[in-house]
PDB file of N, CA, C and O in Angstrom:
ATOM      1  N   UNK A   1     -92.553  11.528 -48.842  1.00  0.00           N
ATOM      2  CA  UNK A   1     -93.627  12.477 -48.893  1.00  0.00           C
ATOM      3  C   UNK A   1     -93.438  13.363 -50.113  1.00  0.00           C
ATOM      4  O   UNK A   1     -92.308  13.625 -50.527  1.00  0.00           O
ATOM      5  N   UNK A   2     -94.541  13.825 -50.687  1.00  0.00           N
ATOM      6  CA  UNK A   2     -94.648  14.535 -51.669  1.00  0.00           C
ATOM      7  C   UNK A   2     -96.098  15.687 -52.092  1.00  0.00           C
ATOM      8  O   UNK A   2     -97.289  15.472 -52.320  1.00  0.00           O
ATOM      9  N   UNK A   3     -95.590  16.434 -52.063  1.00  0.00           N
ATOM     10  CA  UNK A   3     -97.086  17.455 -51.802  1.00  0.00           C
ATOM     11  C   UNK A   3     -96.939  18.837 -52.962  1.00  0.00           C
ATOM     12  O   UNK A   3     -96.260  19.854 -52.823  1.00  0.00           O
ATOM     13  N   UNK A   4     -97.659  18.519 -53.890  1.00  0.00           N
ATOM     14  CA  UNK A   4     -97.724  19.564 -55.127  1.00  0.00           C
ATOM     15  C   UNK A   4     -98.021  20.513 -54.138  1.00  0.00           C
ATOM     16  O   UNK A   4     -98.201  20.159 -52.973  1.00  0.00           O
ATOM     17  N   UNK A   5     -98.119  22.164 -54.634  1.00  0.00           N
ATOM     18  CA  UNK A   5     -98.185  23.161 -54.313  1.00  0.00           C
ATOM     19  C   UNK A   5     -99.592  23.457 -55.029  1.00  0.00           C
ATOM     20  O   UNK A   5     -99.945  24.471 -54.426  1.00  0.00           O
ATOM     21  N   UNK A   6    -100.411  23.226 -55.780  1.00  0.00           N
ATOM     22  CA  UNK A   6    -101.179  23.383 -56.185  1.00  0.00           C
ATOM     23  C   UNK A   6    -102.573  22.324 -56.073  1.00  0.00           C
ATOM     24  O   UNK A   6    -102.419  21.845 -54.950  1.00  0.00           O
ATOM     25  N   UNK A   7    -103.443  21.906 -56.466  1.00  0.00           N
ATOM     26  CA  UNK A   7    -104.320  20.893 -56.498  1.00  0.00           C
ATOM     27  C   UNK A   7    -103.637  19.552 -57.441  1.00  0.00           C
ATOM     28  O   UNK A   7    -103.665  18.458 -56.877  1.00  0.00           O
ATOM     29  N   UNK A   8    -103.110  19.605 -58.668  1.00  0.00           N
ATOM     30  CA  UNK A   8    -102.388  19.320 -59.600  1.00  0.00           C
ATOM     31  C   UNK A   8    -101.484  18.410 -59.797  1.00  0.00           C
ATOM     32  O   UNK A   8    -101.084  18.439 -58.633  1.00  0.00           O
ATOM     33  N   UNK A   9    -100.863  17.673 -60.254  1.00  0.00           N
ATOM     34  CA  UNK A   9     -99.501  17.316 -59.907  1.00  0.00           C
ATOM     35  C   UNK A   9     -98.742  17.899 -61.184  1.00  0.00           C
ATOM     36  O   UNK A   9     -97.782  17.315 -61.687  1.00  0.00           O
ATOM     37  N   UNK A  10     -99.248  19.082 -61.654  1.00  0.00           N
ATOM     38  CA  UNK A  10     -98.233  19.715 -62.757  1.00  0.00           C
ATOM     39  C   UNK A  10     -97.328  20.658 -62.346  1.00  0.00           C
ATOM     40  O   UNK A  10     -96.315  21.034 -62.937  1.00  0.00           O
ATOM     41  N   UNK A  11     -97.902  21.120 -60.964  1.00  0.00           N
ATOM     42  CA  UNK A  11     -97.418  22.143 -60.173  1.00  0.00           C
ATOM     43  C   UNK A  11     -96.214  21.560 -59.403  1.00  0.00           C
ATOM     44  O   UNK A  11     -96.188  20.447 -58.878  1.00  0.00           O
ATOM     45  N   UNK A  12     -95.059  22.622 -59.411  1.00  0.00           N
ATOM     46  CA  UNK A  12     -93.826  22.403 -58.033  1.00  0.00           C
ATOM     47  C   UNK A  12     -94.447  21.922 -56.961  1.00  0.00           C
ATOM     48  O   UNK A  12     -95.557  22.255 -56.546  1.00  0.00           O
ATOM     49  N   UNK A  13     -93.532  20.934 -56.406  1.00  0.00           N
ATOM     50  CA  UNK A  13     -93.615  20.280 -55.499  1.00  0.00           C
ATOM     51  C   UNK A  13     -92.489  19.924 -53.849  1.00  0.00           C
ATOM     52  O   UNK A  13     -91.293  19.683 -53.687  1.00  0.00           O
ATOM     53  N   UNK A  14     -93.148  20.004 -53.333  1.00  0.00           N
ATOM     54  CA  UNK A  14     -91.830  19.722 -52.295  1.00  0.00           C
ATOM     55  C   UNK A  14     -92.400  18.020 -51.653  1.00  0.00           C
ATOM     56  O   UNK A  14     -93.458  17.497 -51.305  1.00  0.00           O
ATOM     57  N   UNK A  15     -90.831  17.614 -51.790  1.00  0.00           N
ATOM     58  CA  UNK A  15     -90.348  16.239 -51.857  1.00  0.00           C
ATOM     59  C   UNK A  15     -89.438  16.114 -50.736  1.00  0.00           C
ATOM     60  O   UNK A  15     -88.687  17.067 -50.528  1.00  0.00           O
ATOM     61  N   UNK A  16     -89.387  15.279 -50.112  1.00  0.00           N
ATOM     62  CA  UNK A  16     -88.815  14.466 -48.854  1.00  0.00           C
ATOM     63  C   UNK A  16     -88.006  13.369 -49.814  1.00  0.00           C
ATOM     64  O   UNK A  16     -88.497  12.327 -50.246  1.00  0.00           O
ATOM     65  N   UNK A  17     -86.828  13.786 -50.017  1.00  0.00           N
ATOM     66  CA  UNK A  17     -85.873  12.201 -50.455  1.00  0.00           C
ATOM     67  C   UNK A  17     -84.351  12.105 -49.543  1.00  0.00           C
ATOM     68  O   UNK A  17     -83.561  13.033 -49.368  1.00  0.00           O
ATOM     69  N   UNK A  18     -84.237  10.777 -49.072  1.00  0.00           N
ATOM     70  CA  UNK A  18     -83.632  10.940 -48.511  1.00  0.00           C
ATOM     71  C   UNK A  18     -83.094  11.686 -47.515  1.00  0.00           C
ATOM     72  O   UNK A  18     -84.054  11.959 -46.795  1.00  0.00           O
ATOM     73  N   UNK A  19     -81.992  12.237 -46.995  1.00  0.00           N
ATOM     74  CA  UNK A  19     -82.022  13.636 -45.979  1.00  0.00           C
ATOM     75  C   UNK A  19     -82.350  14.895 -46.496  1.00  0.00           C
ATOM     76  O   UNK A  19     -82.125  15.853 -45.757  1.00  0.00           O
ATOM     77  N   UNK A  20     -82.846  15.112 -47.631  1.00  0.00           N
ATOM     78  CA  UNK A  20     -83.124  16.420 -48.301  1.00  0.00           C
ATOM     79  C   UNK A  20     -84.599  16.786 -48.228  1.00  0.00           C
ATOM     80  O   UNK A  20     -85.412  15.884 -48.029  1.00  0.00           O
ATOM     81  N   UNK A  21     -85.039  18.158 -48.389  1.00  0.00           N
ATOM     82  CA  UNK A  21     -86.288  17.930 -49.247  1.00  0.00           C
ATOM     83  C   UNK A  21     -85.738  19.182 -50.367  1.00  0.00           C
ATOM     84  O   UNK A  21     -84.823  19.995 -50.500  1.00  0.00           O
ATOM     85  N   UNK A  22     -87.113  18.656 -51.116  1.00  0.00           N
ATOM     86  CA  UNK A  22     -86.641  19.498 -52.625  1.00  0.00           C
ATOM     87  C   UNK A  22     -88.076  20.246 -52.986  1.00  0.00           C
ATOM     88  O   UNK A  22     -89.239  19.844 -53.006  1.00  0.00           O
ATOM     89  N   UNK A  23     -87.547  21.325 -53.218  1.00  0.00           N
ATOM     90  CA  UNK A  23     -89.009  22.484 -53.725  1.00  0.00           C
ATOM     91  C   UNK A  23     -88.633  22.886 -54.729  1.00  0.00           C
ATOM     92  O   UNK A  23     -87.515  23.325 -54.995  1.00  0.00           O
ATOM     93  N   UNK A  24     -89.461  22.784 -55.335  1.00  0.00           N
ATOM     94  CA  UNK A  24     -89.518  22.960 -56.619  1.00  0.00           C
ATOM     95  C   UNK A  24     -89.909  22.332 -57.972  1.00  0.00           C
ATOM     96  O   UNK A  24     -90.787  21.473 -57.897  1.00  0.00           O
ATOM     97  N   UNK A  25     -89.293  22.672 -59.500  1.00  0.00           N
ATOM     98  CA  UNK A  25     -89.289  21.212 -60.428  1.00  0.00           C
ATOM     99  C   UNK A  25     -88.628  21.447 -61.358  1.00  0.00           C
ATOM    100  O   UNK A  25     -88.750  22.525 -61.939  1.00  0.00           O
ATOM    101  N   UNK A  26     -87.862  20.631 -61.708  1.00  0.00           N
ATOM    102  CA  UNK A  26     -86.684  20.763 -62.306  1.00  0.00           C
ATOM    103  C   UNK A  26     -85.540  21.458 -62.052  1.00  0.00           C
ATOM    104  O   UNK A  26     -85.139  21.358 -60.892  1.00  0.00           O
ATOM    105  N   UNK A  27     -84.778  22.258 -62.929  1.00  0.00           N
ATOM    106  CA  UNK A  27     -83.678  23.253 -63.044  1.00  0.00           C
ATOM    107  C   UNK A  27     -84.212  24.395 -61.986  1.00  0.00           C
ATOM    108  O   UNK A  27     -83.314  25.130 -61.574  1.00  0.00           O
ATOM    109  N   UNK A  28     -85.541  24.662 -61.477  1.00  0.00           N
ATOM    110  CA  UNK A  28     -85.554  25.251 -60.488  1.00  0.00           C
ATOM    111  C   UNK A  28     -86.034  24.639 -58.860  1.00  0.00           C
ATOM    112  O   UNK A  28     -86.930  25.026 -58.109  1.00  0.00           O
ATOM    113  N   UNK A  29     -85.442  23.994 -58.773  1.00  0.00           N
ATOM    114  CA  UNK A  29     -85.308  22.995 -57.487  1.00  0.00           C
ATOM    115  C   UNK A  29     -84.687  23.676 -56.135  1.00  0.00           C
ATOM    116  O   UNK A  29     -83.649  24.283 -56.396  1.00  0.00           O
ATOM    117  N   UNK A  30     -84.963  23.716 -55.118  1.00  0.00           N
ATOM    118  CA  UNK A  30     -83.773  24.187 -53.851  1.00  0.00           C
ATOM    119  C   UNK A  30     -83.997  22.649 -53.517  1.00  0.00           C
ATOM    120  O   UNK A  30     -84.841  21.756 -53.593  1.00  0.00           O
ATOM    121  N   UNK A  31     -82.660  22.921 -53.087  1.00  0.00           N
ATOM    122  CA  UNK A  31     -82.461  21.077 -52.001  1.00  0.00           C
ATOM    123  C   UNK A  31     -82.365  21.963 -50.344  1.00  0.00           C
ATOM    124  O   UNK A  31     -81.817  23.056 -50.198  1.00  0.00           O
ATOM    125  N   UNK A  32     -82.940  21.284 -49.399  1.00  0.00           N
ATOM    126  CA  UNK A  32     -82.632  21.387 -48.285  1.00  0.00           C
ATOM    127  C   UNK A  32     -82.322  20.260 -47.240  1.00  0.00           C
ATOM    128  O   UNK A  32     -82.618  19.065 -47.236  1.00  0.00           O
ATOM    129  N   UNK A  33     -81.634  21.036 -46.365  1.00  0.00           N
ATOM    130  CA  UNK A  33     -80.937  19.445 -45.781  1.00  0.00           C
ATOM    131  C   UNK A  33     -82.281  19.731 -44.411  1.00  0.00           C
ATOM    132  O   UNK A  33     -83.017  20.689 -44.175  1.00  0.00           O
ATOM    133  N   UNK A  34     -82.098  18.372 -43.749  1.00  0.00           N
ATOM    134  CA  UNK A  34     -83.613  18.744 -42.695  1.00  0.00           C
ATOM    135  C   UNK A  34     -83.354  20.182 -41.434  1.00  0.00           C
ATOM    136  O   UNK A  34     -84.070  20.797 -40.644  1.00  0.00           O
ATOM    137  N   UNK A  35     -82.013  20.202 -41.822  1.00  0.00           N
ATOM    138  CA  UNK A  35     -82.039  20.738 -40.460  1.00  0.00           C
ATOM    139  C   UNK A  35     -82.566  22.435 -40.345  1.00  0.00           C
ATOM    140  O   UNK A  35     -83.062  23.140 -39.466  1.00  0.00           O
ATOM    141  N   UNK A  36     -82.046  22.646 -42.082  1.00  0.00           N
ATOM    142  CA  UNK A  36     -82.875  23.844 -43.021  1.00  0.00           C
ATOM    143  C   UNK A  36     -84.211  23.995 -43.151  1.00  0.00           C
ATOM    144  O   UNK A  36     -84.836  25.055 -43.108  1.00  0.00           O
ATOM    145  N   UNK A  37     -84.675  22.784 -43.328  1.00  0.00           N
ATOM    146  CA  UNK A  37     -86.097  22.369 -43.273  1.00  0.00           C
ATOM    147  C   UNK A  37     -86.272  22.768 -41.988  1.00  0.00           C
ATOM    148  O   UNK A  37     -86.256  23.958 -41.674  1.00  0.00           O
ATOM    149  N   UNK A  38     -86.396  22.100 -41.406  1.00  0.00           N
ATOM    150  CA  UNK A  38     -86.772  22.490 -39.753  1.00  0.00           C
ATOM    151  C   UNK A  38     -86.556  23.638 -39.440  1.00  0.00           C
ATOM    152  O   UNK A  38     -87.367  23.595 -38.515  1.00  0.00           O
ATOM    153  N   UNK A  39     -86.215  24.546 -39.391  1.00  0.00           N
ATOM    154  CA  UNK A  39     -85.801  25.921 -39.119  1.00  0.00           C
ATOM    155  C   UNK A  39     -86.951  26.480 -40.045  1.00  0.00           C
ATOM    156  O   UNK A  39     -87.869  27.095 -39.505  1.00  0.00           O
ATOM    157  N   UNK A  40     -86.947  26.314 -41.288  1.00  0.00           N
ATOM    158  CA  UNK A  40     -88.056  26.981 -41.904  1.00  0.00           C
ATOM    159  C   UNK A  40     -89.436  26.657 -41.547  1.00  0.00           C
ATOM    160  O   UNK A  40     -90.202  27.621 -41.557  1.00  0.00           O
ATOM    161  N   UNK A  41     -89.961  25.439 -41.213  1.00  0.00           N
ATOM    162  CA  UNK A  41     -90.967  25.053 -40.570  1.00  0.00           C
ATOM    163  C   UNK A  41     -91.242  25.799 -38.913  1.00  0.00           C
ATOM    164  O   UNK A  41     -92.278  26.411 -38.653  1.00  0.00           O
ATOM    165  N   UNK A  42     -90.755  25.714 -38.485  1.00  0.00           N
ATOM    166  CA  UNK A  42     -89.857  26.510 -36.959  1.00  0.00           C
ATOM    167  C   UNK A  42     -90.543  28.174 -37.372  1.00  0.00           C
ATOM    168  O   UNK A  42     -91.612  28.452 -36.829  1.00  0.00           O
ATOM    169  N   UNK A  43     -90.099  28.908 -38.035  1.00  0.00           N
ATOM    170  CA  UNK A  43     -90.548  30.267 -38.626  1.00  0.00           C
ATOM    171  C   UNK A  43     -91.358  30.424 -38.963  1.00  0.00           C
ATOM    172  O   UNK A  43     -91.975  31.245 -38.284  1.00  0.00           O
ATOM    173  N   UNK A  44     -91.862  30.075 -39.767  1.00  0.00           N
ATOM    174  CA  UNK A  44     -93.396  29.562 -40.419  1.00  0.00           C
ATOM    175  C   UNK A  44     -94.661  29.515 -39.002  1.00  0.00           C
ATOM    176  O   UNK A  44     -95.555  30.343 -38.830  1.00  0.00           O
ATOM    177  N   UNK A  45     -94.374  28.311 -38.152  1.00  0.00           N
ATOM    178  CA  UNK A  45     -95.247  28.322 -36.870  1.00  0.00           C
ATOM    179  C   UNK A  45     -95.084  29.153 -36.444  1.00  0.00           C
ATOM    180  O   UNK A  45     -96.132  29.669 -36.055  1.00  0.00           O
ATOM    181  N   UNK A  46     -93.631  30.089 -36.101  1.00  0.00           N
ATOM    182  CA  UNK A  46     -93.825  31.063 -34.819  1.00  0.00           C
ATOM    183  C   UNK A  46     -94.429  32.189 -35.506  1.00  0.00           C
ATOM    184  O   UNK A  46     -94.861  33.022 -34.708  1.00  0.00           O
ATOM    185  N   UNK A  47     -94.604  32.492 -36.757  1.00  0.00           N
ATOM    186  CA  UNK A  47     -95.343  33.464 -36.673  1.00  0.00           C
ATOM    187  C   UNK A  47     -94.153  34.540 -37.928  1.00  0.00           C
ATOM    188  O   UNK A  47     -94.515  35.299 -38.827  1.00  0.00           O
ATOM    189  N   UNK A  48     -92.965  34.238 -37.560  1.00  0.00           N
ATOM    190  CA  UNK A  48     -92.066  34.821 -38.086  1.00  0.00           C
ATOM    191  C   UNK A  48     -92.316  35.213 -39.870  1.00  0.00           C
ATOM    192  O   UNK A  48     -92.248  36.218 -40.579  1.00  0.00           O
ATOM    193  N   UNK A  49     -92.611  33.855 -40.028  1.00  0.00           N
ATOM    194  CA  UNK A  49     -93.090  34.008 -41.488  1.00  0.00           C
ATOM    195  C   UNK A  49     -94.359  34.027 -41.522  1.00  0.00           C
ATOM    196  O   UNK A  49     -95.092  33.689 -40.593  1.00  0.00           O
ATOM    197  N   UNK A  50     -94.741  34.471 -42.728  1.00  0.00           N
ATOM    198  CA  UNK A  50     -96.531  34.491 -42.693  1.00  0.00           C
ATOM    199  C   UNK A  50     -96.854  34.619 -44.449  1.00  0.00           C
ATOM    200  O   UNK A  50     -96.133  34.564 -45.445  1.00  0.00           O
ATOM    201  N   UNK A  51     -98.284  34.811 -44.224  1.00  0.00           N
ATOM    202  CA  UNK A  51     -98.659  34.582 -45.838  1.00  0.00           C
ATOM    203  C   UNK A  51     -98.408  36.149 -46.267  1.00  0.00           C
ATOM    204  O   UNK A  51     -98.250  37.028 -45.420  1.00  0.00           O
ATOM    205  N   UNK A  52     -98.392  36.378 -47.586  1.00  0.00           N
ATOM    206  CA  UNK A  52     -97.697  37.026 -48.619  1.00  0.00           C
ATOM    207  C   UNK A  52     -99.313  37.811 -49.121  1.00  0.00           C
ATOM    208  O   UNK A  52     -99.354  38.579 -50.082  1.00  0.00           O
TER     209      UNK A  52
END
């Protein structure tokens, strides 16, 4: 899976490779392992996190 952040594909992206996903592009990349992932997804639904 792969899903620009923008309409674009010039824009950062978060990527599903292997057990990781990766946000970002290039030299500014976070790697997350799923279980990080999941927890942030997890926050996000409950409400915990929200838009900016």
């Amino acid at each position: 899976m792969k899903v620009y952040i923008c309409e674009k594909s010039c824009c950062p992206a978060v990527e599903t490779v292997g057990e990781e996903v990766l946000i970002g592009e290039g030299a500014n990349t976070v790697r997350l392992k799923k279980n990080e992932w999941n927890r942030l997804v997890e926050k996000i639904q409950s409400g915990e996190l929200h838009s900016i």
